[in-house]
N, C-alpha and C positions, 0 to 999 in steps of 0.2 A: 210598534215596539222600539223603531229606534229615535222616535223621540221620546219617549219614558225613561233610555238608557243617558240619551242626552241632558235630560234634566237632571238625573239621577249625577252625572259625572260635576254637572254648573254647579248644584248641590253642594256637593264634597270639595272642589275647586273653593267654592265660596266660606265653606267652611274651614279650610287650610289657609284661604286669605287672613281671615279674620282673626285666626289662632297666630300667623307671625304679627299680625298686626298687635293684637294684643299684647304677645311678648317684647315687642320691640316698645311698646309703651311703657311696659312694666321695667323693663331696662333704662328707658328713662326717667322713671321715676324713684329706680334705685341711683343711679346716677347723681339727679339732685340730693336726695336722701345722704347720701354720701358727701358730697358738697357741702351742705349744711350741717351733718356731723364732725366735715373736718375743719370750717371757718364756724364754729358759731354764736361766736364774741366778737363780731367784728362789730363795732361801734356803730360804722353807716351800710346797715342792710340793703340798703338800694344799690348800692354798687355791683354786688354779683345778679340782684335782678335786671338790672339795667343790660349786666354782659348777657346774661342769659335770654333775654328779648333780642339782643341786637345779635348774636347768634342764629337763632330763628327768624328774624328778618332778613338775615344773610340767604337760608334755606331757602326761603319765601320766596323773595326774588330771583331764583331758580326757574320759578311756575312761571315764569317772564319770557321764558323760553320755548313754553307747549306752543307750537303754531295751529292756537284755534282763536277765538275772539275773545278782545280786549276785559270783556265782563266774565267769560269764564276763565279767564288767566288768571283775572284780580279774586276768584270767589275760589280757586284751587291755593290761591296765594296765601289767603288768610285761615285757609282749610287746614295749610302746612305749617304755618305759624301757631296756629294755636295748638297743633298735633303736637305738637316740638315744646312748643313755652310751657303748654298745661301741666304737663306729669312734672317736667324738670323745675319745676316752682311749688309746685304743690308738695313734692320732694324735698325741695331746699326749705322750704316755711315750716312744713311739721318736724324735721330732724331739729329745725332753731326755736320749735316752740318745746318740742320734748327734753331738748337742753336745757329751756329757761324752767321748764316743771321739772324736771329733777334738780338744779339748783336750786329751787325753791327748797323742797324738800327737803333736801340736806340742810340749807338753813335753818328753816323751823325745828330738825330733830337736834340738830347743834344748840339751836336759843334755848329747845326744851331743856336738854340735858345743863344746859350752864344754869339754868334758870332751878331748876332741882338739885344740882352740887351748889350752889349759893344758899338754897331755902332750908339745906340740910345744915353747910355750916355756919350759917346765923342760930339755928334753934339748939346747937352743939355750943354756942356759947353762952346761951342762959341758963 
């Protein structure tokens, strides 16, 4: 009985892990998201990825710290780096690709509308 109660508890622990886990990803991927909504005409895009890796690099080498061996420091290291870089990129590239599709957009309804106040007043002067 009370190892069923104790599975049952790893369970739910495991479960509540998972659930900050996840929210705390989802906050980094608003995060970017935000980033990338509030710069997203910068000319050289690599610049905030570059901060944004060397950020998570910063994190990373954190894992330099766990006193276990050299291979699981460097495989917890790259674990936190990509935990870290993934959302907050993936964030920043789609807020900058949904800026350049809605500038499109608006372009094309602007060329349509000049393009049909032109076709109108050409055929108004024959």
């Amino acid at each position: 009985m009370e190892e069923g109660l104790a599975f049952i508890a790893l369970f739910i622990l495991s479960l509540v892990a998972m659930g900050w886990i996840a929210l705390i990803l989802y906050g980094l991927h608003l995060l970017g998201s935000s980033l990338g909504a509030q710069y997203p005409s910068l000319r050289r895009p690599w610049m905030p990825t570059a901060l944004i890796c060397s950020i998570g690099l910063l994190l990373a080498c954190g894992m330099m710290l766990v006193p276990v061996d050299r291979l699981t420091r460097f495989c917890f290291g790259i674990i936190v780096w990509l935990a870290v870089v993934h959302p907050l990129l993936v964030g920043y590239w789609s807020a900058r690709s949904k800026f350049k599709q809605d500038n499109n957009t608006v372009l094309w309804k602007r060329t349509d509308k000049w393009l049909s106040h032109w076709e109108n007043r050409r055929d108004s002067h024959r």
